[in-house]
C-alpha positions as CSV (number, residue, x, y, z in Angstrom):
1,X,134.9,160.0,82.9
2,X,136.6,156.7,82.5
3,X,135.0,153.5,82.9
4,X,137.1,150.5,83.9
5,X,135.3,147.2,82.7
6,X,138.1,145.1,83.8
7,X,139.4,145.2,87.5
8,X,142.2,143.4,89.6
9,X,139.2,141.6,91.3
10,X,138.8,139.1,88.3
11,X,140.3,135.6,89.1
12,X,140.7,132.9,87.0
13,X,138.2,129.9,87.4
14,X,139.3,126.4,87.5
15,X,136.8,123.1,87.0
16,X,137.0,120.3,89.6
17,X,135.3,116.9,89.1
18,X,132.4,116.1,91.9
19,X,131.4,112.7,92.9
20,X,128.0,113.3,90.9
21,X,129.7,113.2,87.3
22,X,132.1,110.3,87.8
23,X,128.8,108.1,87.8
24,X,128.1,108.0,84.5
25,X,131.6,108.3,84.0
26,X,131.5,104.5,85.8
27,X,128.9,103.3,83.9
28,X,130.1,103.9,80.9
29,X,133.4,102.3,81.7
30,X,131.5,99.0,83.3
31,X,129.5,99.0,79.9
32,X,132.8,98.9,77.7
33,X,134.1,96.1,80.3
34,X,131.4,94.0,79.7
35,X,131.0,94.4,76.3
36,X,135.2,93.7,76.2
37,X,134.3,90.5,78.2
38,X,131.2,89.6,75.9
39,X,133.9,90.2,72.9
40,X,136.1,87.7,74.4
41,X,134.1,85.0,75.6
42,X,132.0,85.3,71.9
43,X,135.4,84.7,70.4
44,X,136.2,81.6,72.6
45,X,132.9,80.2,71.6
46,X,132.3,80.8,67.8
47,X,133.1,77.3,66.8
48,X,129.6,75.7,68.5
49,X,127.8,78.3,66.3
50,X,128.9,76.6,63.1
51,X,126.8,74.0,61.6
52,X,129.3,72.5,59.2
53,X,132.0,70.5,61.0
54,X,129.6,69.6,64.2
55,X,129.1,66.5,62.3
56,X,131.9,64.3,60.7
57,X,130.9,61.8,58.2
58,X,131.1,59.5,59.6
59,X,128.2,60.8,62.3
60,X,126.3,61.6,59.5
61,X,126.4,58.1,58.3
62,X,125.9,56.4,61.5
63,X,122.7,58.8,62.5
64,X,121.5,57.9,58.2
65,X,121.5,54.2,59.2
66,X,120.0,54.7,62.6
67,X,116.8,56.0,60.4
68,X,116.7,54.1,57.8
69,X,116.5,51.3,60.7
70,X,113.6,53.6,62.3
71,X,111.9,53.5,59.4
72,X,112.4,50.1,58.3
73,X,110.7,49.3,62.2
74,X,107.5,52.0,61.6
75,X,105.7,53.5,59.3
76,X,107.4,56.9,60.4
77,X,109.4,59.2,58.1
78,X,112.1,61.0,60.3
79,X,114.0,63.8,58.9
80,X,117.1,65.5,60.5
81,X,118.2,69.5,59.8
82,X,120.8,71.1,61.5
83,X,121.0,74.7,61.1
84,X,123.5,77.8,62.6
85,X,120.7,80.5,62.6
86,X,117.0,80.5,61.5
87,X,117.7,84.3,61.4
88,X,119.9,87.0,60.1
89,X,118.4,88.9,63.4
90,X,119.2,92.5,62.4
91,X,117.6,94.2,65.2
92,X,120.3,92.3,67.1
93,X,123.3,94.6,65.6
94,X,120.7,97.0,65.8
95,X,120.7,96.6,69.3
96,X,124.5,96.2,69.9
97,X,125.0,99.5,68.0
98,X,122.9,101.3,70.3
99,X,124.7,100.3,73.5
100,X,128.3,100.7,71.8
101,X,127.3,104.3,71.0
102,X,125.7,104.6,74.4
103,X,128.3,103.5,76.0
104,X,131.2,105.4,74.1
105,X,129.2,108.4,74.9
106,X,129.1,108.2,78.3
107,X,132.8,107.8,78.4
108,X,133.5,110.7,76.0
109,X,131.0,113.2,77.6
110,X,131.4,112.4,81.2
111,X,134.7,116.1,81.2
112,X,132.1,118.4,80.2
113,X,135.3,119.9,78.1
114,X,135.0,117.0,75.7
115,X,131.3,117.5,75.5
116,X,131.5,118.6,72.1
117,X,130.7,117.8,68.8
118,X,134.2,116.9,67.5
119,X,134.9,114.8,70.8
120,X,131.0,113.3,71.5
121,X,130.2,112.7,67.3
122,X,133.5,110.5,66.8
123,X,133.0,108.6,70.3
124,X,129.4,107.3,69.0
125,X,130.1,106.9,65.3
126,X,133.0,104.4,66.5
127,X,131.0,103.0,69.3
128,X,127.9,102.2,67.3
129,X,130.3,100.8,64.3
130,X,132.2,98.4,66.4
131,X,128.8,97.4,68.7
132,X,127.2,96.2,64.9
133,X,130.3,95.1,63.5
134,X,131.0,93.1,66.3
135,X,127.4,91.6,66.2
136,X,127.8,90.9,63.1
137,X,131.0,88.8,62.9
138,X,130.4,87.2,66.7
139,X,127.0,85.0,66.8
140,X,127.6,84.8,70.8
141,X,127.8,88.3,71.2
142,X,124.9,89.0,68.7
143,X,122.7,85.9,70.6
144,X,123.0,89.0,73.8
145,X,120.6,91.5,72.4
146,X,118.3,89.2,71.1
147,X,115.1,88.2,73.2
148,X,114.6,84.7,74.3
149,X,110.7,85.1,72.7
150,X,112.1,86.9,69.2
151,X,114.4,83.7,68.9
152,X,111.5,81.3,69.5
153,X,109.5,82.4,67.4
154,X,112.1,82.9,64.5
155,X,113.0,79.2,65.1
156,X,109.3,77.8,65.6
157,X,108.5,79.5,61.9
158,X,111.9,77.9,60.4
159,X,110.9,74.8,61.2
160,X,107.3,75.1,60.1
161,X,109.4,76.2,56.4
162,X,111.7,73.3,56.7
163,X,108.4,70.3,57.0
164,X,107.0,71.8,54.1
165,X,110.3,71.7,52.2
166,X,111.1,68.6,52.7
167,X,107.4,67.6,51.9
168,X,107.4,66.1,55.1
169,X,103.4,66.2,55.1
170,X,102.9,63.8,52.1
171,X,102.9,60.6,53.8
172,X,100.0,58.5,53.4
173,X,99.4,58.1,56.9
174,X,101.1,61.3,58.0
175,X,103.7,60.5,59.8
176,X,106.3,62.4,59.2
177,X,108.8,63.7,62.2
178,X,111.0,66.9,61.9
179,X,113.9,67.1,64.3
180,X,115.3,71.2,63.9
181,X,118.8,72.1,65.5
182,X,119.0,75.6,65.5
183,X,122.7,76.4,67.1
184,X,122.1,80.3,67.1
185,X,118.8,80.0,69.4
186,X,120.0,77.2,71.0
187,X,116.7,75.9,70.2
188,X,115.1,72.3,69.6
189,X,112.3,71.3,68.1
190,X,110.4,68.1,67.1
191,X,107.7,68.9,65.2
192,X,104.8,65.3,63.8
193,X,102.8,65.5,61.6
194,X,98.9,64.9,62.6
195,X,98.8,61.0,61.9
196,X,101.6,61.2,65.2
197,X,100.7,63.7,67.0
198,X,97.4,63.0,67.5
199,X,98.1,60.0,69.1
200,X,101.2,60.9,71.2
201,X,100.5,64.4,72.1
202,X,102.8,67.5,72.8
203,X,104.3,65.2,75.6
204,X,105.5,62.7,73.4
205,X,108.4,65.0,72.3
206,X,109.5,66.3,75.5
207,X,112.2,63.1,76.2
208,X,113.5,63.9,72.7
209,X,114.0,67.5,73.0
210,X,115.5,67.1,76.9
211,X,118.2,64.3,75.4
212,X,119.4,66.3,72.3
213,X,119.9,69.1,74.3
214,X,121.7,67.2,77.4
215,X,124.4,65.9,74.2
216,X,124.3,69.7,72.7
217,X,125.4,71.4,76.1
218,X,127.8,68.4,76.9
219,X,129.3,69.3,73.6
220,X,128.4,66.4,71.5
221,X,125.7,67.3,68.9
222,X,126.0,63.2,67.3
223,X,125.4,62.0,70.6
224,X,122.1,64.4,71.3
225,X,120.8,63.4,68.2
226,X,121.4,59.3,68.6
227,X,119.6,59.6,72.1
228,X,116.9,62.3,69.7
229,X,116.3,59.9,67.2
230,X,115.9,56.6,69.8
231,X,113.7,58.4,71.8
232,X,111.6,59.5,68.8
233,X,111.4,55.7,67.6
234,X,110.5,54.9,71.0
235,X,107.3,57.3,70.4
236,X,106.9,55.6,66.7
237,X,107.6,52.2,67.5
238,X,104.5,52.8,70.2
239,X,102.1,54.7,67.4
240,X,103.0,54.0,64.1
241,X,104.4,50.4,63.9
242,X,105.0,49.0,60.6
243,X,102.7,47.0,58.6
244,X,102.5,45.5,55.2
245,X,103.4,48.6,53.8
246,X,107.0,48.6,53.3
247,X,108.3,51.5,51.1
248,X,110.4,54.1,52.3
249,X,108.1,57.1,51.0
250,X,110.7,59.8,51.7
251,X,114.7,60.5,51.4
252,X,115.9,60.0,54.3
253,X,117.3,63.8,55.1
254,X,119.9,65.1,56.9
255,X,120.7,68.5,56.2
256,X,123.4,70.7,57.7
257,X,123.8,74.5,56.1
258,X,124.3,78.0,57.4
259,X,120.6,78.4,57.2
């Protein structure tokens, strides 16, 4: 007896696409069109990351007089340090990684015939690779996957590094003033020593911050930091005025670096 396993009945099957699998296929090309438009716009913007060049010297020597005359006026010390990140932020390119390869995945996998490991294991080694990369060479784009709070806090413990370095707590009557720029965060921060703060308060800072960031986002950091530095001296001028003693007790710093 003979046994026919194949018949004229067999047809071949063709694959259609449904509705259902083009949404991820549309996600995954909405997440490669906003990363292409965070690319872009991070490029446009990469100059007001970098610390060095903000300031001309000129700036530099106008906002050294303007606290040397501070100083001469109060018994405050007032130091100046402008940074471009208080943090490498790795997790950041971490992040970015993880949504590149997310992302290129979707893409890749959304024909189930490229579903496959020499299709699908490409697609997220060069997603992940240009997400990092990219995080890594862009501050704007990087700035994206970090958390407002993980910035705070990276700039809040900077700061706390740069009063001690500066030896900012060795006035006699503690009175020394920090003013932090941090351009990566986009963080401010006047930090006083106990001798001020003590008699001014939290809220004796809050004009200071609000006018160096107003000359910050209106693009002029020399500007932000004049108004900073007057409406500190307005604060000093009030708690710490100057008596007999006339010394200047500290350098008066301005420091600009990478970080």
């Amino acid at each position: 007896m003979e046994i026919h396993l194949l018949g004229d009945d067999w047809t071949a099957v063709g694959h259609s696409v449904g509705w259902e699998e083009l949404i991820p296929l549309g996600f995954g090309l909405l997440a490669l069109a906003a990363l292409a438009v965070l690319f872009v716009r991070a490029i446009i913007v990469r100059r007001r990351y970098r610390a060095l060049g903000m300031l001309s010297k000129e700036n530099i020597q106008a906002l050294r007089e303007q606290v040397a005359s501070l100083e001469r006026e109060t018994t405050g010390e007032v130091a100046i340090v402008v940074l471009e990140e208080s943090d490498a932020h790795p997790q950041g390119c971490l992040l970015a990684a993880i949504v590149g390869m997310v992302a290129a995945a979707t893409v890749a996998s959304a024909d189930p015939r490229a579903a496959q490991a020499s299709i699908l294991v490409p697609a997220l080694a060069l997603g992940g690779a240009a997400g990092y990369f990219t995080a890594r060479w862009l501050p704007h784009f990087r700035r994206r996957f970090v958390s407002t709070r993980r910035a705070d806090e990276m700039v809040e413990e900077q700061a706390l590094q740069e009063f001690s370095r500066l030896g900012m707590h060795r006035t006699e009557g503690r009175t020394g003033v920090l003013i932090l720029i941090s351009l990566f965060e986009r963080a401010v921060i006047v930090l006083a020593d106990e001798g001020v703060h003590v008699k001014g308060g939290a809220e004796a800072w809050v004009d200071a911050n609000r006018r160096i960031l107003e000359g910050v986002r209106n693009g002029s950091l020399a500007k932000g930091l004049r108004d900073g530095i007057e409406s500190v001296g307005q604060v000093l001028r009030v708690h710490c005025p100057r008596g007999q003693r006339l010394e200047n007790e500290l350098p008066d710093h301005i420091v600009i670096r990478h970080r």
